[in-house]
C-alpha positions in Angstrom: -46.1 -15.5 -63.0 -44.4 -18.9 -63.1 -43.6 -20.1 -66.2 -42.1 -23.8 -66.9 -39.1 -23.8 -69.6 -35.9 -26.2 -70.0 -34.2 -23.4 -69.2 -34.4 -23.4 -65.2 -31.8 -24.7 -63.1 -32.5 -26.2 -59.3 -29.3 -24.8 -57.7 -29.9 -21.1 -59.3 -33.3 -21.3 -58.0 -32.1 -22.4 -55.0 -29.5 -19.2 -54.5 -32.1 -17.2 -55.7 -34.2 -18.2 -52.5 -31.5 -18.4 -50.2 -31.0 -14.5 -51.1 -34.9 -13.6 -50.4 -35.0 -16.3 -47.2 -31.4 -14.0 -46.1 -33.6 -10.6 -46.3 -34.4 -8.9 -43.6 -32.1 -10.7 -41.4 -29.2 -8.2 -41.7 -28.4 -7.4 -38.1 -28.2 -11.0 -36.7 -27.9 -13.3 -39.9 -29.5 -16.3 -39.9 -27.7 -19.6 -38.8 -26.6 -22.3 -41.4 -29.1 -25.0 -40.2 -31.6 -22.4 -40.0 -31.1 -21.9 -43.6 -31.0 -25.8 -44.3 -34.2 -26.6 -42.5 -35.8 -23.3 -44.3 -34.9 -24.5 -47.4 -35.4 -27.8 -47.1 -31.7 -29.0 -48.1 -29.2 -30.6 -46.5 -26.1 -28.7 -44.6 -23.8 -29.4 -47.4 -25.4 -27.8 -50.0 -26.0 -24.9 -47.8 -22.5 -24.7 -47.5 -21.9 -24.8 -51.2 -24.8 -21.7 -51.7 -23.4 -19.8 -49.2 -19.8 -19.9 -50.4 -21.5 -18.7 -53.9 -22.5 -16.0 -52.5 -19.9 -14.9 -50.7 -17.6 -15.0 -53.2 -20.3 -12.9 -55.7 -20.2 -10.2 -52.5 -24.3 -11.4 -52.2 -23.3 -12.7 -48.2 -21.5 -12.3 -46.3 -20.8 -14.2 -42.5 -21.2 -12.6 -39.2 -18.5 -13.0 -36.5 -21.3 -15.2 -34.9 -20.9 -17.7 -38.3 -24.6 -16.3 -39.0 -25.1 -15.6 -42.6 -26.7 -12.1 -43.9 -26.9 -10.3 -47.4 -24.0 -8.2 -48.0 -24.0 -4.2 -48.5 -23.5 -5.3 -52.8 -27.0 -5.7 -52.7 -28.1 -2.4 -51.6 -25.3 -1.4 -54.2 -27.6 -2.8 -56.6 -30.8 -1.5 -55.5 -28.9 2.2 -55.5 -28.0 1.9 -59.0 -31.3 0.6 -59.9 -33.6 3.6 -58.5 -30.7 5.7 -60.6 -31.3 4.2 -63.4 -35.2 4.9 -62.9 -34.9 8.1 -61.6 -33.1 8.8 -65.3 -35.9 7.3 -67.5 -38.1 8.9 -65.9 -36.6 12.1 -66.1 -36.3 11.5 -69.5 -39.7 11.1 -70.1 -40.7 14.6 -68.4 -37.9 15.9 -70.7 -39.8 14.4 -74.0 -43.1 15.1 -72.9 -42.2 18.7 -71.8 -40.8 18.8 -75.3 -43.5 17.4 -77.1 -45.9 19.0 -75.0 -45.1 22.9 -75.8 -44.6 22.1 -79.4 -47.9 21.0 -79.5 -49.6 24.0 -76.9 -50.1 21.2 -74.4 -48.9 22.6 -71.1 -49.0 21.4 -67.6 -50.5 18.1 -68.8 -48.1 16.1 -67.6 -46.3 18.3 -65.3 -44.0 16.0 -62.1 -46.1 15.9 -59.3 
């Protein structure tokens, strides 16, 4: 679902695959050039990307000067499910609701 606007920006793209190229690759990291040659950009800007997101706590470097995602992502991804786990508790709440106003019961009972 790719869709053209003026509102895209090269470098954010750029992170933005740097973070999905970086996953899966938490226990060893994956090298700078490794990244550059992945990516298809120059050591420099590699540099510049991966300073980004260090200093959003999206990286972080191994004591190997490998580069892996940091633990703010799974941060994310917990507060994420949360917030899921909440709507859709909310929407067993309503329907319950609606449900035994109505008679309905056990129609749309939580597996």
């Amino acid at each position: 679902m790719t869709r053209a606007t003026n509102y895209t920006n090269a470098a954010q793209q750029r992170l933005l695959q740097l973070i999905d190229l970086l996953a899966g690759h938490e226990l060893q990291g994956l090298a700078p050039a490794e990244i550059a040659k992945a990516l298809n950009v120059s050591a420099s800007v590699v540099t510049r990307d991966l300073d980004n997101l260090r200093t959003a706590g999206w990286a972080e470097q191994t004591p190997q000067g490998r580069w892996r995602l940091a633990p703010h992502v799974i941060e994310i991804s917990e507060r994420y499910a949360a917030g899921v786990r909440a709507s859709v508790q909310g929407l067993l709440d309503t329907t319950q609701r609606y449900g035994q106003s109505a008679g309905v019961r056990g129609m749309f009972a939580a597996p």
